[in-house]
Every structure is written in C-alpha cells, then in structure tokens.
DOFI-669575 format. One line per field, with one value per residue: x, y, z of N, C-alpha, C, O, CB in turn; residue number from 1. Coordinates in steps of 0.05 Angstrom, whole numbers, plus 5000, padded with zeros to 4 digits. Glycine has a CB too. Example, Ala and Ser with C-alpha at 12.3 -4.5 7.8 and 13.67 -1.06 7.14 Angstrom:
BEGIN
n.px: 5264 5257
n.py: 4886 4955
n.pz: 5156 5142
ca.px: 5246 5273
ca.py: 4910 4979
ca.pz: 5156 5143
c.px: 5264 5258
c.py: 4934 5001
c.pz: 5156 5157
o.px: 5285 5268
o.py: 4934 5023
o.pz: 5169 5161
cb.px: 5226 5282
cb.py: 4911 4988
cb.pz: 5181 5114
resi: 1 2
This chain:
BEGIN
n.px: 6029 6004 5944 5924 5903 5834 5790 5718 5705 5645 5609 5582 5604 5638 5692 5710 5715 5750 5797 5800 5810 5862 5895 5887 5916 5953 5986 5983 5933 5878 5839 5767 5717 5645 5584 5539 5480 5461 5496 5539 5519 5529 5586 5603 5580 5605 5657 5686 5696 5759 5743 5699 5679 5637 5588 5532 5498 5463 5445 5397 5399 5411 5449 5451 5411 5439 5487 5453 5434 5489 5502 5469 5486 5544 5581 5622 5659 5696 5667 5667 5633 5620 5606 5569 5545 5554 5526 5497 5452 5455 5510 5502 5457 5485 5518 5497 5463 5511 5556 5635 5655 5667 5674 5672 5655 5686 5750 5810 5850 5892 5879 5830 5849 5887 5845 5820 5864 5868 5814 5815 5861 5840 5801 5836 5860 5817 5800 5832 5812 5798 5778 5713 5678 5643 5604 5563 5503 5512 5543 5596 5623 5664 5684 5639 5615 5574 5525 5505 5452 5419 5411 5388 5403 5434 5429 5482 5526 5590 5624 5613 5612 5661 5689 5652 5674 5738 5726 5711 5759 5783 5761 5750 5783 5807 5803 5831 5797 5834 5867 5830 5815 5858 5860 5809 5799 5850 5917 5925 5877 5848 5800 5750 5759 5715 5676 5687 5646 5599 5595 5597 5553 5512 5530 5505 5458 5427 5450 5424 5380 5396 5446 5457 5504 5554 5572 5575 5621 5629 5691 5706 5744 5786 5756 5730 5709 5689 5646 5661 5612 5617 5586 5536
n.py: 4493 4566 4584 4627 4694 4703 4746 4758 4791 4821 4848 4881 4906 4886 4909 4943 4897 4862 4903 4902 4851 4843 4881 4858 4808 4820 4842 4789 4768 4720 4712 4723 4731 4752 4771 4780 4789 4744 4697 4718 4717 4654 4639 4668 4626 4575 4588 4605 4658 4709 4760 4821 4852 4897 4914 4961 4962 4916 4865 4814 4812 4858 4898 4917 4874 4828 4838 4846 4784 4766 4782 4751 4702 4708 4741 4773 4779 4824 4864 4915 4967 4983 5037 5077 5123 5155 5178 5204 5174 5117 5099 5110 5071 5030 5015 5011 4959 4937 4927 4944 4986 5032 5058 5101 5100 5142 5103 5092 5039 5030 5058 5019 4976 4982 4989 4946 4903 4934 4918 4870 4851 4881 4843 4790 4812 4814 4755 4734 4757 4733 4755 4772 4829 4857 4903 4920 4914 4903 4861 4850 4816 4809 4760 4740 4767 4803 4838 4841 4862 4870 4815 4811 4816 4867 4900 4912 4947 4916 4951 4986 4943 4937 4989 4997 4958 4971 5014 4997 4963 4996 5017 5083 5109 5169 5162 5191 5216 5201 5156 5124 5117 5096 5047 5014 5028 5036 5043 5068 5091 5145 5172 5220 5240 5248 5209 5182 5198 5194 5140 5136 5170 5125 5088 5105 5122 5071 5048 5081 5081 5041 5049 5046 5042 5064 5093 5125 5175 5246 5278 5338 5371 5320 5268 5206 5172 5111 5097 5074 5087 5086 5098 5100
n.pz: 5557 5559 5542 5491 5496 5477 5433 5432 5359 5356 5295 5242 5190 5152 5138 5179 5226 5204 5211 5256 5272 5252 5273 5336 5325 5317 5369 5384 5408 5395 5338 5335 5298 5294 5256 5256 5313 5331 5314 5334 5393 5388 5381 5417 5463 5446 5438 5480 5499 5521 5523 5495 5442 5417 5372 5368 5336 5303 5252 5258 5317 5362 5392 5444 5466 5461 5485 5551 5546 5543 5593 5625 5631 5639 5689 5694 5644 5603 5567 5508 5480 5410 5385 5332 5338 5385 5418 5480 5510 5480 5494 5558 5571 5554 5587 5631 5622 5629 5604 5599 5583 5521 5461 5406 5334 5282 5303 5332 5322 5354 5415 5414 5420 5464 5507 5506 5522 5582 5596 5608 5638 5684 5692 5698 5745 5779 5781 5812 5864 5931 5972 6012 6027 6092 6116 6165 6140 6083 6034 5998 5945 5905 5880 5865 5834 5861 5909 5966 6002 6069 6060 6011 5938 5895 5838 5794 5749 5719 5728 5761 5797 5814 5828 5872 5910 5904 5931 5990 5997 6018 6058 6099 6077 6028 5966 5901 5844 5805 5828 5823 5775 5749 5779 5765 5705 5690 5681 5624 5610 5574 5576 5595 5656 5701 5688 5733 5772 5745 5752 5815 5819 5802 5829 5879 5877 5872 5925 5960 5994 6032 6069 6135 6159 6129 6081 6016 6004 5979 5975 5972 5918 5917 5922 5931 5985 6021 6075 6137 6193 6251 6301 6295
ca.px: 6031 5992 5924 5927 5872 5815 5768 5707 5681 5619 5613 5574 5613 5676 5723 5723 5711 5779 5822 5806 5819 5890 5904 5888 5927 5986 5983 5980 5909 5868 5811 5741 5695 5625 5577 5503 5474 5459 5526 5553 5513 5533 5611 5603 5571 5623 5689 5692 5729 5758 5733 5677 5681 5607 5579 5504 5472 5474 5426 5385 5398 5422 5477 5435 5399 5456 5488 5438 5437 5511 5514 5450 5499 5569 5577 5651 5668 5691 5650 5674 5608 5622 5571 5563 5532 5565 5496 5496 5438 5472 5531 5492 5453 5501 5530 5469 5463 5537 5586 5650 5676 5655 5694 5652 5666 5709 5766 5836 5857 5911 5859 5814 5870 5888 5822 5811 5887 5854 5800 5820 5875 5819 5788 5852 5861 5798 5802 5852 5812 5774 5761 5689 5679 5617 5605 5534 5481 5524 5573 5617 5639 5668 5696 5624 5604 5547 5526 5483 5439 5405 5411 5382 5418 5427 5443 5500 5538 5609 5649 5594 5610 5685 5691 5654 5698 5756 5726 5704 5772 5810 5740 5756 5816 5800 5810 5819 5791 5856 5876 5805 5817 5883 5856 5792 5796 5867 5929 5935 5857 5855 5775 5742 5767 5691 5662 5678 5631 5579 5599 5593 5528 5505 5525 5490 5432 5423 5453 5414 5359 5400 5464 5455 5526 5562 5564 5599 5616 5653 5711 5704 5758 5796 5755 5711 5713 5676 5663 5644 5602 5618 5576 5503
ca.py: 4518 4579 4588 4649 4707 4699 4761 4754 4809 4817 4870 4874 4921 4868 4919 4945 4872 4859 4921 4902 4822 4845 4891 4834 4793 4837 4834 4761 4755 4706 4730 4703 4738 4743 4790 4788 4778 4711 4686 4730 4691 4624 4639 4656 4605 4552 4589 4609 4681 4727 4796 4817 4881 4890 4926 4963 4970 4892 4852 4791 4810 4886 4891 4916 4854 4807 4851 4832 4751 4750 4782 4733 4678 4711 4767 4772 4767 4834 4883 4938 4977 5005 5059 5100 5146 5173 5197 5199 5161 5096 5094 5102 5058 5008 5014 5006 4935 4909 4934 4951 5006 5043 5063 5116 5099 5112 5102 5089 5019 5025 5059 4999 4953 4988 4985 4919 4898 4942 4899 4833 4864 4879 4816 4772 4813 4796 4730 4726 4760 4719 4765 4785 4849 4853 4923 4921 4894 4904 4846 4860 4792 4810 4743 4729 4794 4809 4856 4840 4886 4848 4786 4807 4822 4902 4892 4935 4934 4902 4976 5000 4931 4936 5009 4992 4935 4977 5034 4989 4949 5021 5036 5106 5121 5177 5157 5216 5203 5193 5134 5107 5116 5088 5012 5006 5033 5016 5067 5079 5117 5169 5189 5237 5230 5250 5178 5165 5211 5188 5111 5139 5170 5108 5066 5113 5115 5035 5038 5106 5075 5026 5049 5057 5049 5069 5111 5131 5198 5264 5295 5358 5376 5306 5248 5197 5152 5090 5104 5066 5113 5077 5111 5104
ca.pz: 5542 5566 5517 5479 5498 5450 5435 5398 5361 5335 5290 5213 5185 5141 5140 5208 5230 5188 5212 5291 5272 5243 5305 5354 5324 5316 5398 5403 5417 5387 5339 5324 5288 5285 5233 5265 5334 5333 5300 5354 5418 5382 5380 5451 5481 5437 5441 5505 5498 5544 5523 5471 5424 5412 5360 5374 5303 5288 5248 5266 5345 5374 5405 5472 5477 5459 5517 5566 5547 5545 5628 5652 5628 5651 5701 5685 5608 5587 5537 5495 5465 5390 5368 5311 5338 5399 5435 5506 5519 5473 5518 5587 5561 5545 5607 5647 5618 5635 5593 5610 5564 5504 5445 5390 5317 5276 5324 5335 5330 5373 5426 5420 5431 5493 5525 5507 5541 5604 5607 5604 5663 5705 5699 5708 5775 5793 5779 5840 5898 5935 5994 6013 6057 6091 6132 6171 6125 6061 6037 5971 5947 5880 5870 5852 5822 5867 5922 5981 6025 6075 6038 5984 5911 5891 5817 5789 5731 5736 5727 5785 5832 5825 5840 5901 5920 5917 5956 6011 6009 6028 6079 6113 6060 6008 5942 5893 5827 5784 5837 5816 5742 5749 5784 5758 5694 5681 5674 5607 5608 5571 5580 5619 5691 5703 5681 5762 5790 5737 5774 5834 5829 5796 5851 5907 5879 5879 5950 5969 6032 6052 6087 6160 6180 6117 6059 5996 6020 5970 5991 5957 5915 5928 5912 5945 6008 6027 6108 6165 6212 6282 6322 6288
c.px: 6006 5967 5925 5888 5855 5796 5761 5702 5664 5605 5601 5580 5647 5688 5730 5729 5750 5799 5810 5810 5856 5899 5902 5896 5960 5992 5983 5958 5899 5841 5789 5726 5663 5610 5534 5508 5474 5476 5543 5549 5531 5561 5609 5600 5588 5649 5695 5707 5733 5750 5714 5678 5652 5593 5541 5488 5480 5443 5416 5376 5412 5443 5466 5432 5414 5479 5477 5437 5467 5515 5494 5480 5535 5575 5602 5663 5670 5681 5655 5650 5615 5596 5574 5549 5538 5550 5501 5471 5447 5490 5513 5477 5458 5517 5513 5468 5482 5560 5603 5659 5667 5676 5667 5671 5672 5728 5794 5839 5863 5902 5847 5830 5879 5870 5813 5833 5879 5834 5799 5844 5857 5813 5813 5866 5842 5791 5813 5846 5793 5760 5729 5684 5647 5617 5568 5523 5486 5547 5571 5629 5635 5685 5672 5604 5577 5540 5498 5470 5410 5397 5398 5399 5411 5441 5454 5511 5573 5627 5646 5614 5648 5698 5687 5668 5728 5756 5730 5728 5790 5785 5765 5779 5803 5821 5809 5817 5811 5871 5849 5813 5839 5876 5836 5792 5824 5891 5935 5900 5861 5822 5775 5745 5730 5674 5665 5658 5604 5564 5592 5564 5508 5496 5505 5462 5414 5423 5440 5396 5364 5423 5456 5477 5549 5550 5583 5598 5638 5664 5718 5739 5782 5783 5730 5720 5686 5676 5641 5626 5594 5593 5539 5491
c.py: 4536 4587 4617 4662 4708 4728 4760 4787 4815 4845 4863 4885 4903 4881 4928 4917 4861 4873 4908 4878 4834 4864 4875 4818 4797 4841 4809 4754 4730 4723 4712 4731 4737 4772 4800 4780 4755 4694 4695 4716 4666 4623 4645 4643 4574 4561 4598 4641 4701 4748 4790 4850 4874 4923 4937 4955 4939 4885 4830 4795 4840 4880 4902 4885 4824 4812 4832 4798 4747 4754 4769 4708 4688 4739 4777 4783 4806 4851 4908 4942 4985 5014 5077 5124 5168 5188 5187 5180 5132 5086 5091 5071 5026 4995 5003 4978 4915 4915 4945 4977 5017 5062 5076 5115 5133 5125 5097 5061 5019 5028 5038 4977 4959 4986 4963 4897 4910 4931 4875 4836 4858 4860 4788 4786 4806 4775 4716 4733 4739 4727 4782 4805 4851 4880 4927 4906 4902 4882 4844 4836 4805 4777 4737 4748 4799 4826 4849 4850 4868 4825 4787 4821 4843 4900 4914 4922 4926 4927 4973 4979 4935 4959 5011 4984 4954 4999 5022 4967 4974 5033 5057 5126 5144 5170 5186 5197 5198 5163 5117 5097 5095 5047 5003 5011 5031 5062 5085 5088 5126 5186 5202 5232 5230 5227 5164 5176 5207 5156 5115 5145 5147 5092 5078 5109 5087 5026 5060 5099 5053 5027 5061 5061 5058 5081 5114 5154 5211 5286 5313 5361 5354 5281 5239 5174 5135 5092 5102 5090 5086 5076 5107 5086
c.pz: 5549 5531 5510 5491 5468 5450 5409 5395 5339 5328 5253 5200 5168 5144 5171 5226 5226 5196 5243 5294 5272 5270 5328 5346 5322 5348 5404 5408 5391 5375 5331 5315 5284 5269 5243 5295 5337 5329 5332 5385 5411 5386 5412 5467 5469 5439 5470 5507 5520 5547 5492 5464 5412 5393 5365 5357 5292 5281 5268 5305 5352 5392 5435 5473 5473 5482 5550 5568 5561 5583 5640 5643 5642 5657 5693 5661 5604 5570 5534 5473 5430 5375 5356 5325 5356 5420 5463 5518 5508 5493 5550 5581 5569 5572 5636 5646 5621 5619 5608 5607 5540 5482 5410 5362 5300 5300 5313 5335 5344 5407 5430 5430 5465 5511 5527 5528 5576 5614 5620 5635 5683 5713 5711 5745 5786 5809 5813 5862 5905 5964 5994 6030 6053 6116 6139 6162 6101 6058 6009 5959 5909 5863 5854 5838 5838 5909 5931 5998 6045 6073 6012 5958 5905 5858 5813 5762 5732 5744 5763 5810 5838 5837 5866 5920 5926 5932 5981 6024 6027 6047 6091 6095 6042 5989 5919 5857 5806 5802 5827 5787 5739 5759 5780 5727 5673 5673 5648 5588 5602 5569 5586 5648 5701 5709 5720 5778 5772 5750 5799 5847 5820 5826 5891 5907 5881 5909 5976 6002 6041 6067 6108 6175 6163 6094 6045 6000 5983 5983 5967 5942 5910 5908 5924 5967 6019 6064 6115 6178 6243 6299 6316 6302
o.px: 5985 5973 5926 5866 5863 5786 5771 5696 5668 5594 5610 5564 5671 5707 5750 5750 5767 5822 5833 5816 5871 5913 5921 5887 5980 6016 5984 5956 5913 5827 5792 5726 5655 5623 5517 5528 5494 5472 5554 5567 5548 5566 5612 5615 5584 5666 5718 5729 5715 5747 5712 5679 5645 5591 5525 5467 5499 5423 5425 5356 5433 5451 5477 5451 5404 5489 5488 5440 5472 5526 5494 5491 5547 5575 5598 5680 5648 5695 5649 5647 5613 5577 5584 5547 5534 5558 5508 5477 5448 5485 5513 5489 5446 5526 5521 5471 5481 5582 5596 5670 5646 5691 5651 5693 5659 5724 5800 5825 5849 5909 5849 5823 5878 5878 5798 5825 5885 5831 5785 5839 5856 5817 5807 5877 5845 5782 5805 5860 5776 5742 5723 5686 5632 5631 5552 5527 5466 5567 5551 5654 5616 5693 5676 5581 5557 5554 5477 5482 5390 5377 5397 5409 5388 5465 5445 5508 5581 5643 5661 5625 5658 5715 5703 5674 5740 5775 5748 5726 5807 5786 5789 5788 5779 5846 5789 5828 5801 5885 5853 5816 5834 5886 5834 5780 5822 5886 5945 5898 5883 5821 5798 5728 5721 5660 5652 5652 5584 5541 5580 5553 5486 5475 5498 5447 5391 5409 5444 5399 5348 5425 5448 5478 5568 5527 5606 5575 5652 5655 5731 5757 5801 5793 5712 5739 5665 5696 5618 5630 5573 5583 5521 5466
o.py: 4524 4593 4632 4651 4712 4732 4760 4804 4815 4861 4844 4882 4907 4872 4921 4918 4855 4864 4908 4872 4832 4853 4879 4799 4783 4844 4803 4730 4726 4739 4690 4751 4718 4792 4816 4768 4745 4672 4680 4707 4658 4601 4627 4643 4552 4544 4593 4644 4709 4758 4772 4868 4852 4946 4918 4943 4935 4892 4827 4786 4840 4859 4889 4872 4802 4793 4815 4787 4733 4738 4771 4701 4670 4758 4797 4801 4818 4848 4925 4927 5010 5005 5096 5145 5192 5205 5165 5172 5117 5066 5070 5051 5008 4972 4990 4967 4891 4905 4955 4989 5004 5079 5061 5124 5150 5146 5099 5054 5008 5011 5032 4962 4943 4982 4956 4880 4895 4931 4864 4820 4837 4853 4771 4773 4792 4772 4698 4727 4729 4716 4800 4798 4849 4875 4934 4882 4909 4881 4839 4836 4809 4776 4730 4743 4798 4819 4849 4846 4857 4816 4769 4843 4849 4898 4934 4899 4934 4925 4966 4987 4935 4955 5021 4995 4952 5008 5031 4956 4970 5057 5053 5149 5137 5171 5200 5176 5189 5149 5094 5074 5077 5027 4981 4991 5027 5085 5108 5090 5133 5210 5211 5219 5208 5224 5145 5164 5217 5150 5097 5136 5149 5087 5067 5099 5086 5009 5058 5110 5041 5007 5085 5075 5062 5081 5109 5163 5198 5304 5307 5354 5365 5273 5254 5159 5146 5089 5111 5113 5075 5056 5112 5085
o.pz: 5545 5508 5530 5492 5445 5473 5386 5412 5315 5344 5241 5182 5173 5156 5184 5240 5243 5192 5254 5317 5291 5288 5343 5358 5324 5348 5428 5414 5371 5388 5322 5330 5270 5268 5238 5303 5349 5340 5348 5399 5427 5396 5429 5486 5480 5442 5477 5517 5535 5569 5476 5481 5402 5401 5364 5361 5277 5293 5291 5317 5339 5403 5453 5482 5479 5495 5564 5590 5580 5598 5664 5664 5654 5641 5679 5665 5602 5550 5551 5454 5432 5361 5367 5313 5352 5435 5468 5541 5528 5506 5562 5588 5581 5575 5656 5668 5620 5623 5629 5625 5538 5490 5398 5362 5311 5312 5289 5354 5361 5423 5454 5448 5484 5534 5546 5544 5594 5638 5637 5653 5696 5737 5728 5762 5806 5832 5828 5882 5890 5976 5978 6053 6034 6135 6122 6168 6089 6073 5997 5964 5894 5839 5831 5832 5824 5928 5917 6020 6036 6084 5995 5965 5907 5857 5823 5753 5754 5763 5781 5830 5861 5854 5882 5941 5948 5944 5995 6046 6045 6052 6092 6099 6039 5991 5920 5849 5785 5788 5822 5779 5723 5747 5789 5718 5649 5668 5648 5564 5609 5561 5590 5660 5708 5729 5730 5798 5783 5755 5809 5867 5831 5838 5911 5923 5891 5920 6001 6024 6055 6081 6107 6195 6177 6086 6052 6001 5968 5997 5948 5957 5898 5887 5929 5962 6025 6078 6111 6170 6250 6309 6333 6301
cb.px: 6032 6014 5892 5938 5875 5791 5771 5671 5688 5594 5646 5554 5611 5688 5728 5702 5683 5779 5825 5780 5803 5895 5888 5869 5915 5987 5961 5991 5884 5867 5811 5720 5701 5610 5584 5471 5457 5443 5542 5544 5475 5524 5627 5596 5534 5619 5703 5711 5730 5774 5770 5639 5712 5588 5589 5498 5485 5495 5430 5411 5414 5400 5509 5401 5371 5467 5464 5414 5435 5538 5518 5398 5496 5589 5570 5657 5631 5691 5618 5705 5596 5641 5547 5542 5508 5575 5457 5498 5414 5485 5554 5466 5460 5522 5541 5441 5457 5527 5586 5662 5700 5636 5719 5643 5650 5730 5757 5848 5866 5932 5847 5798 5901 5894 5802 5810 5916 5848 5792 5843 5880 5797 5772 5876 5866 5791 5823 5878 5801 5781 5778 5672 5701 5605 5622 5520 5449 5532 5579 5645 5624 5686 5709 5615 5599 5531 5536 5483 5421 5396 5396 5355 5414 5449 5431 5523 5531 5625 5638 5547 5594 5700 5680 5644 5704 5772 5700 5677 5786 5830 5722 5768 5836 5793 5791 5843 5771 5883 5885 5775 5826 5902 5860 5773 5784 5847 5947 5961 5848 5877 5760 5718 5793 5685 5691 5700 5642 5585 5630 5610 5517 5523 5565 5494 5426 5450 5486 5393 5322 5397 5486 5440 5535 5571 5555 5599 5632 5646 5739 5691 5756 5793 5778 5693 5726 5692 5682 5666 5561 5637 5591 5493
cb.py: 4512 4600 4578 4641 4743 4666 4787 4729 4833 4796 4880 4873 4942 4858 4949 4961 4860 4865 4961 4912 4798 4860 4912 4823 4782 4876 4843 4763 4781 4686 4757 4679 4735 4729 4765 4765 4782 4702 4709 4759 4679 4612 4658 4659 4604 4543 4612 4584 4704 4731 4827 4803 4886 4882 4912 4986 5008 4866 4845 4766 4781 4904 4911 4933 4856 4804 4879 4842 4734 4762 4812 4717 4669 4699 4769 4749 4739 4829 4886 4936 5009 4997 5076 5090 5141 5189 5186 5224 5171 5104 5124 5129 5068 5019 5038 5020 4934 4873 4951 4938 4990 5057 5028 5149 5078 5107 5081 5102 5010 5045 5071 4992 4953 5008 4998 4908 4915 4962 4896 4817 4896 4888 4806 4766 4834 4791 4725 4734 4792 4689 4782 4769 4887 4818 4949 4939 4896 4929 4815 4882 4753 4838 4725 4711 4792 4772 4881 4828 4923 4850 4760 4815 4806 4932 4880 4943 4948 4876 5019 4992 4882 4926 5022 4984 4908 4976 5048 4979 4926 5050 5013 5095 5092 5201 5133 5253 5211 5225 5134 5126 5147 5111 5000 5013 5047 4982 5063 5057 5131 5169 5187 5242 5265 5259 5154 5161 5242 5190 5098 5152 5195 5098 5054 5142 5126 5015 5032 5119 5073 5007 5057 5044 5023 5057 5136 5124 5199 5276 5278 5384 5390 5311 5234 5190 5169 5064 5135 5056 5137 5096 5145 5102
cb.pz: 5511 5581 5522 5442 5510 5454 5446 5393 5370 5351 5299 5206 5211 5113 5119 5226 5205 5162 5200 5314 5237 5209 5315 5364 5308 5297 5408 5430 5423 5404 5318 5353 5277 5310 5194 5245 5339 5320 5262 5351 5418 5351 5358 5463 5480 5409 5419 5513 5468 5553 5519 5481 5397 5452 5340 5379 5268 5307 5226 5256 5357 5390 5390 5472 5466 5428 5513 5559 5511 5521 5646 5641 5591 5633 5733 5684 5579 5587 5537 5483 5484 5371 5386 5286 5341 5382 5423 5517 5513 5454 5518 5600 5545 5522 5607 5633 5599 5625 5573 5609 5554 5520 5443 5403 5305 5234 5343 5358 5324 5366 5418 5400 5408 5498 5519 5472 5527 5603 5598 5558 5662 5700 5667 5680 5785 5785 5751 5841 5911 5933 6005 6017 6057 6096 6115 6167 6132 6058 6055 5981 5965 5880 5887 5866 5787 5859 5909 5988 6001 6076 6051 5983 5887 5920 5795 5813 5709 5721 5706 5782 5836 5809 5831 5906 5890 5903 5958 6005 5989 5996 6111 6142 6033 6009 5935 5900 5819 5779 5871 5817 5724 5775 5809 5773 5703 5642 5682 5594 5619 5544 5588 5616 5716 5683 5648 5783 5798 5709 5777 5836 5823 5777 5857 5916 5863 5866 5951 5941 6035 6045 6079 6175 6200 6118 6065 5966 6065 5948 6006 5976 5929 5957 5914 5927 6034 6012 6119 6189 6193 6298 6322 6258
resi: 1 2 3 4 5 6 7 8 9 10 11 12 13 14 15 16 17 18 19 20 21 22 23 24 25 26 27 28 29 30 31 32 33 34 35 36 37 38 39 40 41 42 43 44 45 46 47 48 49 50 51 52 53 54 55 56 57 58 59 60 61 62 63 64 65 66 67 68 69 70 71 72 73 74 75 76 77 78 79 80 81 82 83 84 85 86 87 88 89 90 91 92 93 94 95 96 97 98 99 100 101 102 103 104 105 106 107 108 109 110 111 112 113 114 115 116 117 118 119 120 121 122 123 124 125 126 127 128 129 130 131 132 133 134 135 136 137 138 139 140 141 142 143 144 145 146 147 148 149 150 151 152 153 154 155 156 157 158 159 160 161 162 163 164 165 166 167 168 169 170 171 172 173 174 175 176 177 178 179 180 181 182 183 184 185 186 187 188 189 190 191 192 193 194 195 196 197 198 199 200 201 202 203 204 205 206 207 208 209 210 211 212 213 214 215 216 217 218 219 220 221 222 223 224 225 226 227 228 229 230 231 232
C-alpha cells in the first residue's frame, strides 16, 4: 500500500494551524502538526515528512533559523514560508536560506494547498533524474542538489539549482519565462511571472567569474538560454 504524503506544519497560530490541518486532509495528505520551533525540528527529524509549511514569527526557535537546520540536514524536503508581514526583505530572505515558496498571510486555503501539491510534484520529479550535466568546469548534478565549479561547491538554493538544471538540460534552447514558470514552478502558478528573472539574477551572480565557456544569457523580449560558447 502506497504511504500517504505527510506535511508537517509548523505554525503557532491553533486556528490557522487547524484550518491548513483540515485542508490537507481534505486532499488526502497526511497532517502533523507542530506549534513552536523546536516541536517543529523534533517532528521533523521523527516523522519523516514530505513537505513543510513553515511559519516565520515562531516561538522558542524562528522560522529562519529552523529554515537553515532543516536544509544542512535535507537539501530536498520542500518549504512553504508563511509571513505576516508580506515585506520584501522576509521573503528574499526566506528564500535565500532554502525555501521553496512563499505564501503572505492571511491566504487562501485552497492557494496553499496548490502550492504545496506543486511542490511535492517538483520533488517527486526530481526524485527520478539521475542525470548529471557537466559543461567545462561546471557540473549540475541535481540528483544531489549541488553545483560544482572547478570542484568546488557554489551554494544555491534548491528553486535557484533546479532552474539551472533545466536551463542547462535544454543548453542553446531559449526558454521563455512562462515555459520556466510552468516546470519549475509548477502550472497552476499564479505569481508574478517576474520571480524568474529575480532566480535568474540570483543564480548569475553566484555563477558571475566563473563561466568561461558558458553563460546564462537574456533573450530580450523572450526569455533566457543556458549557452555553450564553442569557440572561447
């Protein structure tokens, strides 16, 4: 019998806590609960779950820095941000440290449920590549979430490495940013199309003095393309 998806989420707020348990379960998922940071680590590291709805403003432990623990321990797993507050520095932020996704209270159930079904997507395609592309002195091995430049590790966060991954599996192709939105981000997006060219300049600037034979290039008007340069 196939195990049911589990998401925890850890959130101090009972009623919202309570209306996003009863929506994940009206889907089939599995819910766990947790109410502080530290409750929130502990259910992680014993239930095992596939996705995490993560609340910022938590006692005992922040939802940053329970963030950070949970991606030294699993590059993979997941994370939907929720923040009161909606500030642009929160979200970058949040995103900076490994999250996946970001959802500004109060919200839509139905919304959160979709983004959370888009995640867990992502990750079970994932799950299944196991090719590594390696162009010059760059190699992309998303099976193991991590991105090497001369052998050494360029950290990213997981949006950042899979965006790459699927630039660099379509090298020379332009991608325009609604085919982006659409396989990294999942089709039933309804953000700012924008959020890829915030990914994009993310990921250049990480990968900014070290392409000598490639580049993440923009095609004005269009999109962006991952491209060899032959000839250098």
């Amino acid at each position: 019998m196939k195990k049911p998806i589990k998401v925890l989420t850890i959130e101090d707020d009972a009623n919202i806590a309570e209306l996003i348990q009863l929506y994940i379960e009206k889907v089939g998922f599995s819910s766990i609960t947790a109410f502080d940071g530290e409750e929130g680590l502990e259910k992680f590291y014993n239930e095992s779950p596939d996705c995490i709805i993560l609340d910022l403003m938590l006692p005992k432990i922040n939802g940053w820095e329970v963030c950070k623990i949970i991606r030294m321990e699993d590059k993979k797993i997941p994370i939907i941000m929720l923040t009161g507050k909606g500030e642009t520095y929160d979200i970058v932020n949040g995103l900076e440290i490994g999250a996946d996704d970001y959802i500004v209270k109060p919200f839509d159930p139905n919304e959160l449920i979709a983004r959370v079904k888009t995640v867990i997507r992502r990750t079970i395609l994932s799950n299944n590549v196991t090719d590594i592309l390696q162009f010059d002195n760059i190699v992309i091995n998303l099976k193991e979430y991590r991105v090497l430049i001369g052998g050494k590790q360029v950290l990213m966060a997981p949006r950042e490495m899979e965006l790459l991954y699927f630039l660099a599996l379509n090298s020379n192709q332009v991608l325009s940013r609604r085919q982006l939105l659409d396989k990294i981000w999942g089709y039933d997006y309804e953000g700012d199309p924008r959020t890829v060219d915030v990914h994009i300049k993310r990921i250049r600037d990480k990968l900014s003095t070290h392409g000598a034979k490639w580049s993440v290039t923009t095609i004005r008007g269009v999109g962006y393309r991952f491209e060899e340069k032959k000839n250098v």
